[in-house]
N, C-alpha and C positions, 0 to 999 in steps of 0.2 A: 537627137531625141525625136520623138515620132508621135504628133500630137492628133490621133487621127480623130478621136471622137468629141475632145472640144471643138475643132473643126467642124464636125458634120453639126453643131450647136451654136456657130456660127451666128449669131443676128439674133439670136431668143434670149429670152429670161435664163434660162439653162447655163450659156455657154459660160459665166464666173465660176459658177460651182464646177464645172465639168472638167474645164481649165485647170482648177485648183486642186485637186482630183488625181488627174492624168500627170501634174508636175511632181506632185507628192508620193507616185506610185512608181515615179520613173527616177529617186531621188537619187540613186546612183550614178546617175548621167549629169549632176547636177556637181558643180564644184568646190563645195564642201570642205576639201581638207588646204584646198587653198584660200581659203575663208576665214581659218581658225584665229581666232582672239585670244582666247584663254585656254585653250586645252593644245594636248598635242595628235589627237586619234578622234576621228570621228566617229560616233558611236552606232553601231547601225542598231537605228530608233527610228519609228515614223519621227517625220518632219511635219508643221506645217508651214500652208502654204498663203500670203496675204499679196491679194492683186493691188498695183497702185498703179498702174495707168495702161491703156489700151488705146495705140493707133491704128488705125490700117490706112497703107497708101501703097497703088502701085503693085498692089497682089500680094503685100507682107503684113501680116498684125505685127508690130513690134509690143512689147509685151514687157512691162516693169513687175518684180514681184520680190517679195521679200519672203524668205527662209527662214523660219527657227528650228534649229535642230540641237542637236546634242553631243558634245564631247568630252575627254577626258583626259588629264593627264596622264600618260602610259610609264609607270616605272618598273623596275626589275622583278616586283615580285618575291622580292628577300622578305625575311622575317623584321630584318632590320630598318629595310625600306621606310624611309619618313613620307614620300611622297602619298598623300589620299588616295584613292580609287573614287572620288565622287564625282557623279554628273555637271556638267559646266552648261549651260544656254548659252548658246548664239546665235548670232544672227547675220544676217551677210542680203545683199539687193544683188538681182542679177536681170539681165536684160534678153530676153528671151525675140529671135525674129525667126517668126513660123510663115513659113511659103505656102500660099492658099491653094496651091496647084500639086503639090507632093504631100503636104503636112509633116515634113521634119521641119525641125525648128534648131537652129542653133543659138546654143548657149555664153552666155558670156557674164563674167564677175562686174560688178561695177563696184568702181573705189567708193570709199565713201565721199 
C-alpha cells in the first residue's frame, strides 16, 4: 500500500484525516476477508477508518487502526435457500508500518 499524501501531511493538523482517507480508498489492499467474524464474503462497501495510535521511530510511523466494513453470508441463491442476504458489521485492527523514505506501508492483521 502506497501512502504518499498522508506522508507528504506528515507533522500537521491534516495528516489523521488524510491517513484515514488514503487507508479507506486503498481498502482493497487491506485484509479484510481474513478478518471475517460473522460473514463469509466481504462486501465491496466503503469502510471506515479509526486511528488508535501513531509512532514514529527510525524512519517508520507504525500505525494502529481499526476497520469497519461489511460482509455477508454468500449462499447459493436457490429459491429454497434459508441462508439471508443481509449486511453483517465488522470490524478487525490492523498494524500498518509506512517507510518515511518510499511511503509504501505494509500491512498486517492484528489478533485480537
Amino acid at each position: 500500500m502506497k501512502l504518499e499524501a498522508a506522508l507528504r501531511h506528515w507533522g500537521t493538523p491534516e495528516f489523521e484525516g488524510v491517513l484515514k482517507q488514503e487507508i479507506a480508498q486503498a481498502a482493497d489492499e487491506l485484509p479484510l476477508q481474513q478478518a471475517l467474524a460473522y460473514g463469509s464474503h466481504v462486501l465491496d462497501a466503503p469502510v471506515t477508518v479509526l486511528i488508535n495510535r501513531i509512532t514514529e521511530m527510525n524512519g517508520l510511523i507504525e500505525i494502529h487502526a481499526g476497520v469497519f466494513f461489511q460482509s455477508i453470508i454468500a449462499g447459493c441463491s436457490c429459491t429454497d435457500d434459508p441462508t439471508p442476504q443481509n449486511e453483517l458489521a465488522e470490524y478487525c485492527d490492523v498494524s500498518l508500518i509506512l517507510d518515511m523514505g518510499s511511503a509504501l506501508a505494509s500491512v498486517h492483521l492484528m489478533s485480537g
